[in-house]
ROTORLO-802012 format. One record per residue (C-alpha): x, y, z. Coordinates in steps of 0.5 Angstrom, whole numbers, plus 500, padded with zeros to 3 digits. Layout:
XYZ ...
END
This chain:
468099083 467100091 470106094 475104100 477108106 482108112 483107118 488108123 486103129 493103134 498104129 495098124 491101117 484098116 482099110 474098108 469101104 464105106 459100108 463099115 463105120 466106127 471102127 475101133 480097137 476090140 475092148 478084149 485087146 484094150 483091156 489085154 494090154 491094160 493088164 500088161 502095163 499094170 501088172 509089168 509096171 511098163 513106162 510110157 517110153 516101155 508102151 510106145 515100144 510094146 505096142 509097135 511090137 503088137 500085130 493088131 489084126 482085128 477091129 470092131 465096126 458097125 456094117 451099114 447094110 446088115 445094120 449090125 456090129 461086126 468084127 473085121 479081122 485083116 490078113 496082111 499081104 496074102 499073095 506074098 508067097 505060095 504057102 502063104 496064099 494055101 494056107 490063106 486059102 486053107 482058111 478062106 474054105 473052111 470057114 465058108 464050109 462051116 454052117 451051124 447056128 451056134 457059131 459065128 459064121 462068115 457074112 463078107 469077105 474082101 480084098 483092099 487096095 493093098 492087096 489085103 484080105 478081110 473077113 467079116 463075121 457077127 459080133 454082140 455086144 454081150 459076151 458070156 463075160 460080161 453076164 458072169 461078172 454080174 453076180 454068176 448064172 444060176 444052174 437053168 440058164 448055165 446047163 443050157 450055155 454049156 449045152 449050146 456050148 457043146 453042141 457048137 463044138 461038135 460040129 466044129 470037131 466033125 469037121 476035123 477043127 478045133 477051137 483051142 481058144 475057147 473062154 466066156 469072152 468069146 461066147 457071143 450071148 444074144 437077147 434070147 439067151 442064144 449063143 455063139 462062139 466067135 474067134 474060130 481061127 483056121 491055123 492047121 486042119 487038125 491041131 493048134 499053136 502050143 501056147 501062144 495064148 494070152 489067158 491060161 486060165 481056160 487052157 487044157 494043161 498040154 496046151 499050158 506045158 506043151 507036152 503035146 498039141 492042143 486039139 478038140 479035147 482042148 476044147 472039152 476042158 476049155 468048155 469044163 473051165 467055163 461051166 464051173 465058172 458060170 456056176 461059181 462065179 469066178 474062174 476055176 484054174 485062177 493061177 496069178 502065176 504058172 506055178 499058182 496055175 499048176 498048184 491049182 491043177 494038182 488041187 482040182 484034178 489029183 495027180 497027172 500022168 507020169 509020162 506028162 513030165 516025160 513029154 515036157 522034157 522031151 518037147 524041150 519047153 522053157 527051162 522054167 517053165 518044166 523046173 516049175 512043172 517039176 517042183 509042183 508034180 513031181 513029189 506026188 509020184 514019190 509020196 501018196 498019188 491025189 485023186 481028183 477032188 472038186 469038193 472044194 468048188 463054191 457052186 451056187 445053191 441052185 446048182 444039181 452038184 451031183 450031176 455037174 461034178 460028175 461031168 466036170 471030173 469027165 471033162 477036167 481031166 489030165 489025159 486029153 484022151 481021157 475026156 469026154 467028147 463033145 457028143 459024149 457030154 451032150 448025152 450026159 445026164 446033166 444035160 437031158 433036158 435039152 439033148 437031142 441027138 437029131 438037133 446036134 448036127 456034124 459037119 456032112 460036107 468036106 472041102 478040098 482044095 484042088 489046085 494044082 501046085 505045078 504050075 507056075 508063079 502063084 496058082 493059089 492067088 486065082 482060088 483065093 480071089 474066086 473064093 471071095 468073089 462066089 461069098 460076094 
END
């Protein structure tokens, strides 16, 4: 039997076996929680308070045999009950099903002690941020991110998935300038929380105000988000505030559909957050509509800004509908140079899930432990 260890990570219990050293806090949530206390102004007593308040789930380490980092994200008490253990077997399937070279894939999963499970997947020490904040990427190696960018969502989205996170701290870059997305989290086969997100800097406006769930055309506009930056050098949609964030929406992408305020009412979100939604939109239906206008983008010299504005405005756009799926932007012109329709797999193979829920106590708890035995 594999011997397991502790490890105290921000007050959160980690445990592994020996095959995983170094284990610590992941520098995104570091510097997460860096930006609260500064922004908040929060005391010493406030931090003690916030961080007991923090759901820590993932943690950095080193995997001894792979002889690689790897991020280990812990799902706490599985068997607690039945919906629990489907939903945990939910996820458990359908990120062992997903096979494709720009994504991060699982490479081990276990059960500890306290009847915890862990799962492990690659990580890099370089992230798509880190490159940006180095003085921007020039046109050649942004349009072949995108590509693989796209590429990746692609199969993600045939597989009735979606990202709804994405952002360039969770683009993975190697040394050979390939990439991989990381942080795909399994919360529902089809649609994402509503914002639940830390960053609203990459978030599709539905996401931010809530007026319908989040889904893969989320992802296309995420993605839209990343290529201007990657070709700017800074964020697209930098908003300090909700309402800067909206102002700079209205700026980008002209006037939103009427019905948008409709929905932001009838999902009933936050009092201020629709006030503000209001303030920001609402004149434009009663003075001159806008059209989209990305004139204002400081794109680099190197840039083909012909072609990169025309599939930004397909991507950015207020109606989720009304964006380009990911096969969609693979074929568009800015991307010929590497589009190749039989190097852009989908997802050929579905999972079920065929436990019978009938049955007595918790039927889910013998799939999940049949499942990380047969990864093992």
């Amino acid at each position: 039997m594999a011997s397991f260890v502790q490890s105290e990570i921000l007050g959160t219990i980690f445990e592994t076996t020996t095959r995983y050293t170094d284990l610590k806090a992941k520098e995104l949530l570091l510097s997460g929680l860096l930006w609260y206390l500064l922004k908040f102004r929060i005391t010493r007593q406030h931090a003690v308070i916030f961080r007991a308040l923090i759901e820590l789930w993932e943690s950095s380490a080193y995997d001894e045999i792979r002889q690689q980092h790897v991020v280990l994200r812990k799902i706490r008490s599985p068997f607690k009950t039945r919906r629990k253990s489907r939903e945990v077997l939910e996820e458990i399937v359908l990120l062992k099903q997903l096979q494709h070279s720009n994504l991060v894939l699982l490479s081990h999963i276990f059960v500890s002690p306290l009847d915890n499970i862990y799962l492990v997947s690659e990580s890099s020490k370089t992230h798509l941020t880190q490159i940006i904040r180095k003085g921007g990427i020039d046109n050649a190696f942004a349009t072949y991110f995108v590509y693989q960018i796209l590429r990746g969502l692609k199969y993600l989205h045939s597989t009735g998935l979606s990202h709804c996170d994405l952002k360039p701290s969770v683009i993975l870059v190697d040394d050979h300038a390939e990439i991989k997305i990381s942080n795909i989290e399994i919360n529902s086969p089809r649609y994402c929380p509503i914002g639940s997100r830390f960053n609203n800097h990459y978030q599709a406006p539905e996401a931010i105000l809530a007026y319908q769930r989040a889904d893969s055309s989320a992802d296309i506009f995420s993605t839209g988000c990343i290529l201007g930056e990657m070709l700017q050098g800074n964020a697209l949609f930098a908003g300090e505030d909700l309402r800067q964030q909206l102002e700079i929406f209205r700026d980008l992408l002209g006037s939103p559909p009427e019905w948008m305020l409709e929905k932001c009412c009838d999902r009933k979100i936050c009092d201020k957050t629709f006030e503000i939604a209001t303030d920001v939109f609402k004149p434009m239906y009663h003075d001159s509509p806008r059209v989209p206008d990305m004139s204002s983008l400081a794109l680099f010299e190197s840039t083909d800004t012909t072609l990169v504005l025309d599939l930004l405005k397909r991507m950015l756009v207020f109606e989720p509908r009304g964006r380009l799926s990911a096969s969609d932007a693979l074929a568009h012109s800015y991307l010929e140079r590497y589009h190749d329709p039989t190097d852009e797999p989908i997802c050929q193979r579905q999972s079920e899930l065929l436990v019978d829920e009938r049955l007595p106590g918790n039927p889910w708890m013998k799939e999940i432990i049949s499942e990380v035995l047969k990864h093992n």
